[in-house]
N, C-alpha and C positions, 0 to 999 in steps of 0.2 A: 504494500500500500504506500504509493507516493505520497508524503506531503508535500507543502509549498507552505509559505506565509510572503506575500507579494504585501508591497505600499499601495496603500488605496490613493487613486486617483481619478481623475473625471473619465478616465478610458474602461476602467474597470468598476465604477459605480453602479452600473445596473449587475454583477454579482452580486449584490447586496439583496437580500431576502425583500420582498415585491415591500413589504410595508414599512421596510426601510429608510427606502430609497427615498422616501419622499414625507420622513419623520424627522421633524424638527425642533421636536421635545427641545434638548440641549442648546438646539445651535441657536435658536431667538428664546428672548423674555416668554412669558405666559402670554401678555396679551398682541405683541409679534404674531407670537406662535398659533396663536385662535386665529387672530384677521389672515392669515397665509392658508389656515384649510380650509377657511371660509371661501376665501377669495381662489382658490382652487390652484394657487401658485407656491406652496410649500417644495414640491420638486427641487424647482427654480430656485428656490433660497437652499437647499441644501448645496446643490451643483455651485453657487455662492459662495457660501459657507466655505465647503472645500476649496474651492481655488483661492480665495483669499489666504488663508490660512496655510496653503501651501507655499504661495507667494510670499508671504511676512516671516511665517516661523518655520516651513520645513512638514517635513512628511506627519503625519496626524492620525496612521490609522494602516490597518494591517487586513487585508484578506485572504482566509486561508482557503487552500485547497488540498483535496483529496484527490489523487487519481484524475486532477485535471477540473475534478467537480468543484465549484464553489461550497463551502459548508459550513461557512463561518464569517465571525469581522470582530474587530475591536476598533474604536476610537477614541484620541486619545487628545488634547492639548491644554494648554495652560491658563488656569481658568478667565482671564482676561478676554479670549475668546468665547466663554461657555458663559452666557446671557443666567440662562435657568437655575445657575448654581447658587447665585444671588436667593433665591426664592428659597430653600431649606433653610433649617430652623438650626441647621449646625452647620452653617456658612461661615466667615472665607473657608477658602482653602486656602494652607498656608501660603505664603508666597514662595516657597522655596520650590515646592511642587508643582507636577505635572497632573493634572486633572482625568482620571481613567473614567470618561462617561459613560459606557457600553461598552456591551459584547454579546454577542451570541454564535448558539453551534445549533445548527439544525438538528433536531431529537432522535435521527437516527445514526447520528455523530457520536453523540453526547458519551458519557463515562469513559472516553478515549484517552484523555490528558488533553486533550485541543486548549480547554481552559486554560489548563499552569502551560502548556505552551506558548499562548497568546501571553500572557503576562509577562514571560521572560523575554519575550519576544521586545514588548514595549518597554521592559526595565532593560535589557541589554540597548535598547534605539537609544532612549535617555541617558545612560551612564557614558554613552561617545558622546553626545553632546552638552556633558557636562550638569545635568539635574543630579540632586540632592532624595527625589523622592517623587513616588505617586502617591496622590490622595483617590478618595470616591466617596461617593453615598450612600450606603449599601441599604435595602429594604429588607428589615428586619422580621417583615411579615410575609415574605416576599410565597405568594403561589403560586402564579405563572408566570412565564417571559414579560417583561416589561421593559423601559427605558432605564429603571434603575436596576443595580444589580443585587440579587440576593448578600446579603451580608454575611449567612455564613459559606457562600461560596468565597468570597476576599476573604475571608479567614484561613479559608483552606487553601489558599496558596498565598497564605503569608503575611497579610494584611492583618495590622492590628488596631484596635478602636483608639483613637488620640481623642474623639466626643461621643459619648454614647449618647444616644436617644429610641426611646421608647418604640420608634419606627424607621429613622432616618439617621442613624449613627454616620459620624464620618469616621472614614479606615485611612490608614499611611502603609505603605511600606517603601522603607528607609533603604536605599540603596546600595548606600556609600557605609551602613554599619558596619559590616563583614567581608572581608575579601572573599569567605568560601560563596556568599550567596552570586557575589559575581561570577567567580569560578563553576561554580552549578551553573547559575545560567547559561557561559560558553560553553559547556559540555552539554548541555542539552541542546543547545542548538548545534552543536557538532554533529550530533549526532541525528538531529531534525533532518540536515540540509545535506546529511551523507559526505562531510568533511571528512577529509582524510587525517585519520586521529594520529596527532603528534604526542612526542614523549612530555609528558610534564615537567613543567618547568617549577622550582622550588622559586616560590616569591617572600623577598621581606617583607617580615611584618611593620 
């Protein structure tokens, strides 16, 4: 089974699961976000969205594949970008981090690791260019697919609550704490992207 994790861009934006493509939870405020599905132009602001943000700060988001299939996505940028994050009850996020808005893996993907691979995916994109951390929101009640992400799923790869809340807790995880968690992460993508595994190299602490 081939994976992939490709950079989302406006060429690969229809891989994105059909009511994706055109969800703007994140990318506009609440009341943005209403006038755009009202107005039947939400699409359009996402295909926005992205390219700006491609433009000012760099890559934002990750699609993965299976066998060529699309079966997944994360998006990801800093929340200066992310209008909606304003509106939670355990807001900022800190400044030092990178804001993990979503993700999802089609359910006949699911329990594969896709998850903790997307994550490492985005903590390894982040740690070259120099970020401190990811935050998120996690939905603490969480029962189906939604814009926010289950909270004990950020738990289970790593994420730890820095504000708890009763539904909307925010999560970090700290990049720069540990050299092994970097080191995991290059090994798991070595091994993602079928790199040809080198001998280890002993790093100072």
């Amino acid at each position: 089974m081939g994976r992939r994790l490709v950079p989302l861009t406006l060429d690969n934006l229809q891989d994105l699961p059909q009511r994706c493509r055109s969800c703007v939870f994140w990318e506009l405020d609440p009341v943005s976000g209403e006038a755009a599905v009202k107005e039947g132009t939400s699409a359009l602001e996402k295909e926005s969205w992205i390219s700006a943000v491609l433009l000012d700060w760099g890559s934002c988001g990750r699609v993965v594949y299976v066998d060529d299939v699309p079966v997944g996505f994360v998006l990801y940028a800093p929340p200066a970008y992310v209008p909606r994050s304003a509106a939670f009850p355990t807001s900022p996020v800190s400044p030092d981090a990178v804001q993990l808005m979503t993700a999802f893996v089609l359910p006949g993907y699911q329990g594969q690791g896709l998850g903790r691979v997307m994550v490492q995916t985005v903590a390894k994109d982040l740690l070259r260019r120099g970020f401190k951390a990811i935050e998120a929101f996690g939905d603490a009640r969480w029962k189906e697919p939604a814009c926010v992400l289950p909270a004990d799923h950020l738990l289970a790869v790593g994420f730890k609550t820095v504000r708890p809340h009763p539904s909307h807790p925010r999560l970090r995880l700290d990049l720069r704490s540990t050299l092994s968690w970097k080191e995991d992460v290059e090994m798991a993508l070595d091994r993602l992207l079928g790199a040809v595994q080198k001998e280890p190299v002993l790093r100072p602490l």
